[in-house]
C-alpha positions in Angstrom: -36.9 144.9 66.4 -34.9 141.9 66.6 -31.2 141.4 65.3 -29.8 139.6 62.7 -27.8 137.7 65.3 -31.2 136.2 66.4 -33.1 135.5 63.4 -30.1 133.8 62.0 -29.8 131.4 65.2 -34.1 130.7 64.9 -33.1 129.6 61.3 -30.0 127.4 62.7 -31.9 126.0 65.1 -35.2 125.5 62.5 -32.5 123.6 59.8 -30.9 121.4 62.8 -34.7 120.4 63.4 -35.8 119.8 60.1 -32.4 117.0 58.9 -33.1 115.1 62.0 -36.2 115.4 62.6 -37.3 112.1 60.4 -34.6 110.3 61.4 -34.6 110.9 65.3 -38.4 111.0 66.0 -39.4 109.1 62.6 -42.0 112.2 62.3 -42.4 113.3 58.7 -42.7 116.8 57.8 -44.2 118.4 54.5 -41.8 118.3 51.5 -42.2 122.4 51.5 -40.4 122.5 54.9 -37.6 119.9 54.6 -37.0 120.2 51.1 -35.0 122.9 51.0 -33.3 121.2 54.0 -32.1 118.1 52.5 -30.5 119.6 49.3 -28.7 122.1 52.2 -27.8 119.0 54.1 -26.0 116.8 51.3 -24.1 120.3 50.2 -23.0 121.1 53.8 -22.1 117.1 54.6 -18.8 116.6 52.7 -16.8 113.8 54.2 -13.3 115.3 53.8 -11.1 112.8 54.6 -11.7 111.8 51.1 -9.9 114.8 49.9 -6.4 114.1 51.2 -6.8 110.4 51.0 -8.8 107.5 49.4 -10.9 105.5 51.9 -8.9 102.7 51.4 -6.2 104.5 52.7 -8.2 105.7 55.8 -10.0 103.2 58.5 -13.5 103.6 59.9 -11.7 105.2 63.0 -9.5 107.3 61.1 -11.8 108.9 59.0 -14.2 109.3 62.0 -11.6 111.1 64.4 -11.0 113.1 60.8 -14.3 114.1 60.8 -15.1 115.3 63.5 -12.2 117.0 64.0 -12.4 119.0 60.9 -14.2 122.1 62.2 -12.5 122.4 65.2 -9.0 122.3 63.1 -10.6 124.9 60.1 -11.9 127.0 63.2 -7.8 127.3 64.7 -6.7 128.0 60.9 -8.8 130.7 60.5 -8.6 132.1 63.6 -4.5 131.8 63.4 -4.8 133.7 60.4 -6.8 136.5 61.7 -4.4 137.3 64.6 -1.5 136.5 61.9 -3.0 139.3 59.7 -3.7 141.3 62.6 -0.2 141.5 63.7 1.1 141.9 60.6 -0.8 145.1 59.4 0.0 146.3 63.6 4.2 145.5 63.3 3.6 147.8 59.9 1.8 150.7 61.0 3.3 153.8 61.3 6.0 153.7 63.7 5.4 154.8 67.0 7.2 157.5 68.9 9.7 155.5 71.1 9.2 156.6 75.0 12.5 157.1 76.4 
């Protein structure tokens, strides 16, 4: 049988389809298959520059480079935290016999 690791990537790669589809290829697909896609789409699209700042306080640009940059920046922090937890719960382990 197939993994979860590739059923969950079909389903990616179906949702990525399905939000641009319409506005890429100006196709229209039934409301049962992108439906469920578009309320997914405005829950997953949060603009979060506006959570530090107003937009007033942020240009076009700025909020841009913010955006985009967003999951490479929450993708750093929790991998920082991982190998921060990591070497934590290692430096507190039982001590290790010293070698000479």
């Amino acid at each position: 049988g197939g993994g979860m690791t590739a059923k969950l990537k079909i389903l990616f790669g179906f949702y990525q389809i399905c939000t641009v589809l319409s506005s890429t290829y100006s196709a229209r697909l039934p409301d049962k298959y992108t439906g469920w896609t578009d309320k997914l789409a405005n829950v997953v699209s949060i603009d979060w520059s506006g959570f530090f700042l107003p937009e007033q306080c942020l240009g076009y640009d700025l909020r841009l480079v913010v955006s985009a940059l967003s999951p490479v920046v929450l993708i750093a922090l929790l991998m920082g935290t991982g190998i921060a937890l990591r070497l934590y719960y290692w430096r507190t382990a039982s001590p290790r016999p010293k070698l000479w």
